[in-house]
C-alpha positions as a Markdown table, in Angstrom:
| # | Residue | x | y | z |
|---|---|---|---|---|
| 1 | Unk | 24.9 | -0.6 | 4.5 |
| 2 | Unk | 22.3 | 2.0 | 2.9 |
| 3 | Unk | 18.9 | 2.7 | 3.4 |
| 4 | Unk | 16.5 | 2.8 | -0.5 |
| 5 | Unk | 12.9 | 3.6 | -0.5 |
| 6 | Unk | 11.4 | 1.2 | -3.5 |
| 7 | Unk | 7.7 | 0.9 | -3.8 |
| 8 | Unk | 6.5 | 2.1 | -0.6 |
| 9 | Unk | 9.2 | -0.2 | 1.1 |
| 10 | Unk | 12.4 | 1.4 | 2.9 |
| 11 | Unk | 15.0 | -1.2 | 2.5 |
| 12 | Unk | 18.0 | -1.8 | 4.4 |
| 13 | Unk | 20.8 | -3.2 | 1.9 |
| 14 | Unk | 24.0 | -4.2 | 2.6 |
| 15 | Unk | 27.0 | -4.6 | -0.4 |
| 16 | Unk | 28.1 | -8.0 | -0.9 |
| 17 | Unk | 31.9 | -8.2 | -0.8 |
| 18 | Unk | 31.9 | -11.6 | -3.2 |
| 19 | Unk | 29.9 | -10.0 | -6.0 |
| 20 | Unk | 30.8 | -6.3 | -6.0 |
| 21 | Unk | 27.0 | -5.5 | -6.2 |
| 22 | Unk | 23.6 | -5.4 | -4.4 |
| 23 | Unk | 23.0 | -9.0 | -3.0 |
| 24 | Unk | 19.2 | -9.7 | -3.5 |
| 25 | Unk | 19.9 | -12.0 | -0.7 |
| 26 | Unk | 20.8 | -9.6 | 1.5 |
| 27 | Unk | 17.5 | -7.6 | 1.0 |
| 28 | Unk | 15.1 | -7.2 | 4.5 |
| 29 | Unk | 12.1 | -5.1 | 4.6 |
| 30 | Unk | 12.6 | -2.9 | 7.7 |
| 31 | Unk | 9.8 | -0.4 | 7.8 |
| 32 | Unk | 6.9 | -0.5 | 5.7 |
| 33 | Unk | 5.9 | 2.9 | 4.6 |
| 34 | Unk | 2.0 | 3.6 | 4.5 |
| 35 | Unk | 0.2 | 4.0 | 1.2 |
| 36 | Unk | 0.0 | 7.8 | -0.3 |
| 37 | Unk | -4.1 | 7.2 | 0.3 |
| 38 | Unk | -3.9 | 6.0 | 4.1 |
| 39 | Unk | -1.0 | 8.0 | 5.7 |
| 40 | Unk | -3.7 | 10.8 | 6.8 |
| 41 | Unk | -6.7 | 9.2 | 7.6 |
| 42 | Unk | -4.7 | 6.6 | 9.2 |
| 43 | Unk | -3.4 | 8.8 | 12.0 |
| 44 | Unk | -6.7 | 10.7 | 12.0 |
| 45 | Unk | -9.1 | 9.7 | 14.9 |
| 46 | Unk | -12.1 | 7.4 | 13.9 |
| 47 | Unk | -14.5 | 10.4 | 15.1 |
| 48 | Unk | -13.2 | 12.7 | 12.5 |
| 49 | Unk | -13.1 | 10.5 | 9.6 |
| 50 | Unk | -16.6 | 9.0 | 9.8 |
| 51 | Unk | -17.7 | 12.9 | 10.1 |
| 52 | Unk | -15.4 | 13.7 | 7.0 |
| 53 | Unk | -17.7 | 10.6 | 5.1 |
| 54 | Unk | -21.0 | 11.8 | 6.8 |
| 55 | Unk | -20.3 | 15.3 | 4.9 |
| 56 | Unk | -19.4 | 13.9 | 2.0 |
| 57 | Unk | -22.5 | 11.2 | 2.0 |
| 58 | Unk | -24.8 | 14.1 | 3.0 |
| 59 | Unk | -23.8 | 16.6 | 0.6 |
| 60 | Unk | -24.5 | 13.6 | -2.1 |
| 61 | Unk | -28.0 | 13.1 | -0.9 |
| 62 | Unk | -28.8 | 16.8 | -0.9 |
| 63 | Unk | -27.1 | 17.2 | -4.0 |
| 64 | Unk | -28.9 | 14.3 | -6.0 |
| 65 | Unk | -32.1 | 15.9 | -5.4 |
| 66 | Unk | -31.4 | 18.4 | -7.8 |
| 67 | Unk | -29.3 | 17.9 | -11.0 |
| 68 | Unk | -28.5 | 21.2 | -11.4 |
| 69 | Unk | -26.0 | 21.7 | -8.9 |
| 70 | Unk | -23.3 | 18.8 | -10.4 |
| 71 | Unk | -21.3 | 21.2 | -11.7 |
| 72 | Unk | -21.7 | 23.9 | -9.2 |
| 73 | Unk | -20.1 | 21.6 | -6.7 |
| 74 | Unk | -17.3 | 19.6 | -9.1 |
| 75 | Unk | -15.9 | 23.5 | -9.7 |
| 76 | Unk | -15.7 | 23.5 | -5.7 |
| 77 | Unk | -14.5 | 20.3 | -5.4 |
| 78 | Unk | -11.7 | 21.5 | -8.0 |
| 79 | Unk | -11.2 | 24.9 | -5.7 |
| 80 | Unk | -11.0 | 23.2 | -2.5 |
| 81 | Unk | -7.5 | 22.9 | -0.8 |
| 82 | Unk | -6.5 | 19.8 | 0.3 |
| 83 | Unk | -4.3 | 19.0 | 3.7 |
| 84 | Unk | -1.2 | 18.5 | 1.9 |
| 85 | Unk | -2.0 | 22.1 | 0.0 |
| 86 | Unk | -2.6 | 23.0 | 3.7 |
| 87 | Unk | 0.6 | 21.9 | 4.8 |
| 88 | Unk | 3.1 | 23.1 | 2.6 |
| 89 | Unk | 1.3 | 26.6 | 3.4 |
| 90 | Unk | 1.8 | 26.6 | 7.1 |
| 91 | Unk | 5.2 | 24.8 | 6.6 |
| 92 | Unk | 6.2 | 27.6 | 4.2 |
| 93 | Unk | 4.9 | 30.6 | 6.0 |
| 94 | Unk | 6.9 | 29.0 | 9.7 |
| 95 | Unk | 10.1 | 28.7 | 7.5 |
| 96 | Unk | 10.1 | 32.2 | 6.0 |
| 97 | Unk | 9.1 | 33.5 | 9.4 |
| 98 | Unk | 11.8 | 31.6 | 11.2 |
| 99 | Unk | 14.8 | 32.5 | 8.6 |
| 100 | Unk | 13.3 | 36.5 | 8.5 |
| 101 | Unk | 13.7 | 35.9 | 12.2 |
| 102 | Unk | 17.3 | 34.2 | 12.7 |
| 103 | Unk | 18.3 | 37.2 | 10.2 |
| 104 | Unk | 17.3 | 40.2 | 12.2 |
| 105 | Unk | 16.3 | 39.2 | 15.2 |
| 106 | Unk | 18.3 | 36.5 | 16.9 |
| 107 | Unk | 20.2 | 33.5 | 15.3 |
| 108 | Unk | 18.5 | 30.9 | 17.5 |
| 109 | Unk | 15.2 | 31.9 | 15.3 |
| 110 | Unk | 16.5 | 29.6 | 13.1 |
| 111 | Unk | 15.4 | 26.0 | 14.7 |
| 112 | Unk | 12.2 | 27.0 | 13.8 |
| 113 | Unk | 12.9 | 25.6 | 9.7 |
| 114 | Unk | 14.9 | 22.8 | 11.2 |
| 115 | Unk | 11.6 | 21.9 | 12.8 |
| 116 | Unk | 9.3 | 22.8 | 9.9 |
| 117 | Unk | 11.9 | 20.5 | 7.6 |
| 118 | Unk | 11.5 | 17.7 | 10.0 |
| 119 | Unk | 7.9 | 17.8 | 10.4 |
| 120 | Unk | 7.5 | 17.9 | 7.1 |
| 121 | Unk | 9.4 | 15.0 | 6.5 |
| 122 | Unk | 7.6 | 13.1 | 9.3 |
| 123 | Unk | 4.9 | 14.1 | 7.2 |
| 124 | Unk | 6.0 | 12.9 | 4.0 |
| 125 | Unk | 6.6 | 8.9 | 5.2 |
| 126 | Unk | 4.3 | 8.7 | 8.1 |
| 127 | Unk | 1.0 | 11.1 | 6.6 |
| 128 | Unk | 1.3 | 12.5 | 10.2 |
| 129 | Unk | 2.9 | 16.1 | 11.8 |
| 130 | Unk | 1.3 | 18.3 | 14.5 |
| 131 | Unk | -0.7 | 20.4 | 12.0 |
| 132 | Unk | -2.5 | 17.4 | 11.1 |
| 133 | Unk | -4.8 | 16.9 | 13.6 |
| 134 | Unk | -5.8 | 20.5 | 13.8 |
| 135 | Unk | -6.6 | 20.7 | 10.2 |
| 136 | Unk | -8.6 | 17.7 | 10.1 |
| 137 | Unk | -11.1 | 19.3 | 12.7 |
| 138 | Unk | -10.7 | 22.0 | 10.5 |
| 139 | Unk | -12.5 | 20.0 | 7.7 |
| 140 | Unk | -9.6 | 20.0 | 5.7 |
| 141 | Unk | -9.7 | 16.3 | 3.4 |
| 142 | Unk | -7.0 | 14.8 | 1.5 |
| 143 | Unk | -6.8 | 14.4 | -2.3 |
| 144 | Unk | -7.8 | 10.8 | -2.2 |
| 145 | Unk | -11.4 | 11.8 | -0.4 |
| 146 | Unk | -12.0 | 15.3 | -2.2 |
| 147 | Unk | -11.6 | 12.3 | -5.5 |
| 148 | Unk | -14.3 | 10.5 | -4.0 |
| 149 | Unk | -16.9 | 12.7 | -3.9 |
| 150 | Unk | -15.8 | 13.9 | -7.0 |
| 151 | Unk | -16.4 | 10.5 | -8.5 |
| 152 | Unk | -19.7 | 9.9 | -6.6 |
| 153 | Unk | -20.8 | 13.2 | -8.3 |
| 154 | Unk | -20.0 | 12.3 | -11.6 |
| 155 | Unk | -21.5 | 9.0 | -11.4 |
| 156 | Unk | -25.0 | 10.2 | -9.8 |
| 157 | Unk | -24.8 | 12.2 | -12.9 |
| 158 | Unk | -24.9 | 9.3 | -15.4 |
| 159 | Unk | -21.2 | 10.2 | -16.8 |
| 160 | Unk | -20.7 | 6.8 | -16.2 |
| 161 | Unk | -23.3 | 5.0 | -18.1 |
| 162 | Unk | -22.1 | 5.3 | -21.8 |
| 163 | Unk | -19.0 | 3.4 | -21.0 |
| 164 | Unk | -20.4 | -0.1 | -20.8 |
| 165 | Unk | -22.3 | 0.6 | -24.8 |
| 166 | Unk | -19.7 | 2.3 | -26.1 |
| 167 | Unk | -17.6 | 0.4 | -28.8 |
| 168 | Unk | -14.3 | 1.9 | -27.0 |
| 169 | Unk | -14.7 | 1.2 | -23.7 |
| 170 | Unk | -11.2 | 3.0 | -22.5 |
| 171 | Unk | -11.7 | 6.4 | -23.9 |
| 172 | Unk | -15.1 | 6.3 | -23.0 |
| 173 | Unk | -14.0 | 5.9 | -19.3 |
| 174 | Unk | -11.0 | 8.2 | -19.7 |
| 175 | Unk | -14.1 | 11.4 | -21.1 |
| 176 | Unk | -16.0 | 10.3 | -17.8 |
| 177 | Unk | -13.6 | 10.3 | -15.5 |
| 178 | Unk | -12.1 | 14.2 | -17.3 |
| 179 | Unk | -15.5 | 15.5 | -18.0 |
| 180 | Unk | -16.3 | 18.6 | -15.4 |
């Protein structure tokens, strides 16, 4: 028996001794894995994810007032660090520190990466490790929200509007969506 992650599934599959191959019979979800778009907010408290869309709905309002400032804030949008950006930081920075550690000051230094390593694969299938929490107070968003506002900018901006006149609908969507 062996464990596959397919499609946001992990998969517990056992090998079928009459057919020498993957039974899709045998096949049982055992865990599903959350969505690349909910693992954060998902183990984020409520409080800190409506404040996250207050900012973000606040921001559009003061924004929309004046037209001028669309771009000034799409080149901060594509400046500002995400939580996963976040992350790997502090994950990187604890690792280093604890192998420079477990080299020249004492061996036992070196459960500090094990830890890091495991947090950040907590992180990876669950969208939750102890950093978490802290950055989100923090203010830090994930992609998916930081994409949001991004598109709520673009679209108070009218780079949406040619796409429904436009003879080619699809690259007329693709230039809106790229356009800065």
């Amino acid at each position: 028996m062996f464990l596959t992650i397919n499609g946001g599934r992990l998969w517990r599959q056992r090998f079928c001794r009459r057919e020498r191959s993957l039974s899709k019979c045998t096949r049982e979800v055992t865990m599903v894995l959350p969505s690349t778009n909910d693992r954060v907010p998902r183990h984020t408290s409520d409080e800190i994810n409506d404040r996250i869309h207050q900012d973000i709905a606040q921001r559009l309002h003061r924004i929309n007032g004046t037209p001028g400032t669309f771009a000034g804030r799409l080149r901060e949008l594509d400046e500002e660090w995400d939580i996963e950006r976040a992350i790997e930081l502090n994950a990187s920075v604890l690792a280093l520190a604890g192998v420079v550690l477990g080299f020249f000051v004492h061996p036992y230094w070196l459960v500090l990466p094990g830890l890091v390593t495991a947090f950040l694969l907590q992180h990876a299938l669950q969208g939750w490790c102890p950093p978490v929490p802290v950055l989100r107070r923090w203010g830090f968003r994930t992609a998916d929200e930081i994409g949001k506002e991004r598109m709520a900018l673009k679209a108070l901006r009218g780079d949406f509007g040619c796409v429904l006149s436009s003879n080619n609908r699809i690259s007329a969507a693709l230039r809106a969506a790229e356009a800065r």
